[in-house]
TIDREN-138543 format. One record per residue: residue in three letters; y, x, z of N, C-alpha, C, O in turn. Coordinates in steps of 0.05 Angstrom, whole numbers, plus 5000, padded with zeros to 4 digits. Atoms other than C-alpha are relative to their C-alpha. Layout:
! residues N
ALAYXZYXZYXZYXZ;...
***
This chain:
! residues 82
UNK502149995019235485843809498150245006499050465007;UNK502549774997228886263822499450094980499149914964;UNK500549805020227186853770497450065001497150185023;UNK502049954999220186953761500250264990500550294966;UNK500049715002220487753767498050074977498650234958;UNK503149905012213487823734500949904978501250084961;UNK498250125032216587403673501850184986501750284964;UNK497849905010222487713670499150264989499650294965;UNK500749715013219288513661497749914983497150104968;UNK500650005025214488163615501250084975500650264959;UNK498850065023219487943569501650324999501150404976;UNK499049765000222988633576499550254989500950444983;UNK502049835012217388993553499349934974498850074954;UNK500550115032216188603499501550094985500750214964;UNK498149945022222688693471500350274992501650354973;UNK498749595003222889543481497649944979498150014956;UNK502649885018215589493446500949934976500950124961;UNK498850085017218689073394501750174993501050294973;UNK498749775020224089533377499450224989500050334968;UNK501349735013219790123382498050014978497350224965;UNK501650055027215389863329501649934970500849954947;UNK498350055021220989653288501850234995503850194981;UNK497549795006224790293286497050214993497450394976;UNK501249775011217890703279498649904964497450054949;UNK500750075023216790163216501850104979501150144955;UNK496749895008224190413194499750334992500950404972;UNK501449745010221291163186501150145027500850385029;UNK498749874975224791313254497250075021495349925026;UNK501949874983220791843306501049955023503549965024;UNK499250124982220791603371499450245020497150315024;UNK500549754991222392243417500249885032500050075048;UNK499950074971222991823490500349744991501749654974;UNK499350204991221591223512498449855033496049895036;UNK501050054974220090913586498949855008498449845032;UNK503250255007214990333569500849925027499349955047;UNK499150204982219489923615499550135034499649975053;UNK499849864975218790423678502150095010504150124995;UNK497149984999223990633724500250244986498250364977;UNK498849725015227891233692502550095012503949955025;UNK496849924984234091633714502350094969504450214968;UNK498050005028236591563630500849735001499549535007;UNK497750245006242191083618498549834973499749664961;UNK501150085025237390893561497749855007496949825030;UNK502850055001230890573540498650264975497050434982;UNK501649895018228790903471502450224993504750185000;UNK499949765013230691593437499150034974497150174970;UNK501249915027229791593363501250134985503750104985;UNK498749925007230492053318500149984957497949974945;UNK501250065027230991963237501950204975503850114962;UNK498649785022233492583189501850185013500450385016;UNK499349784981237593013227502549845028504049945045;UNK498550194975240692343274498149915015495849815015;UNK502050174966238892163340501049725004503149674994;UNK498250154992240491533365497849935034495649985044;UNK500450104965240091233439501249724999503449614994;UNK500350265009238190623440499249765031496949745040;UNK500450124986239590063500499349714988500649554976;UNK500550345011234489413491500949825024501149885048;UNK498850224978237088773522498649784983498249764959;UNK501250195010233688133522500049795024500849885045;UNK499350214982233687453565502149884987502749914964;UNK498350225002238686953570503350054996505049914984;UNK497049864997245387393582499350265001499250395022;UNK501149655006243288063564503550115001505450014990;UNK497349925004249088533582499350285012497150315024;UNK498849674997250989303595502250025027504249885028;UNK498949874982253689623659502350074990501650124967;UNK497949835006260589913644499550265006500450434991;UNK500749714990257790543683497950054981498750194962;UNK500949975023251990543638500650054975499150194961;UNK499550135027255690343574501750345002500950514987;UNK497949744994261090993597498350314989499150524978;UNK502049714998253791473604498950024977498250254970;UNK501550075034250791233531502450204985501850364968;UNK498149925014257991473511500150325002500250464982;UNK500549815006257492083532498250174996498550414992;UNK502649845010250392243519501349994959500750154942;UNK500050115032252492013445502250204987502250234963;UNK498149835006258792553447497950355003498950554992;UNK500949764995253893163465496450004986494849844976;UNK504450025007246193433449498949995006498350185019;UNK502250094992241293113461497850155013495850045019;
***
């Protein structure tokens, strides 16, 4: 099956913009995010809302899924400060 690349980081982008509008509708401050560029964070978005952060991986397509090595680095960004 052929992947139309250019599709695929559409839809990818769509969905980060989508959350980031829905978490800054939520009263949440949005302190990083990588408007679908590469990055060397285990993340996409960084929000923050009252004195919690959260780290936030979007997934979207057909089988959206998480790295175990990723899913391991979220964990320990999520045990320390930010």
């Amino acid at each position: 099956m052929l992947i139309d690349r250019n599709k695929m980081i559409k839809d990818f982008k769509q969905a980060e913009e989508i959350a980031v509008n829905w978490l800054r509708d939520k009263g949440y401050k949005i302190l990083y995010w990588h408007k679908g560029r590469a990055s060397n964070k285990p993340y996409d978005i960084l929000a923050e809302k009252g004195k919690l952060r959260w780290i936030i991986e979007v997934k979207s397509g057909k089988n959206p899924s998480i790295s175990l090595d990723n899913f391991d680095k979220l964990l320990e960004l999520s045990l320390i400060h930010i």
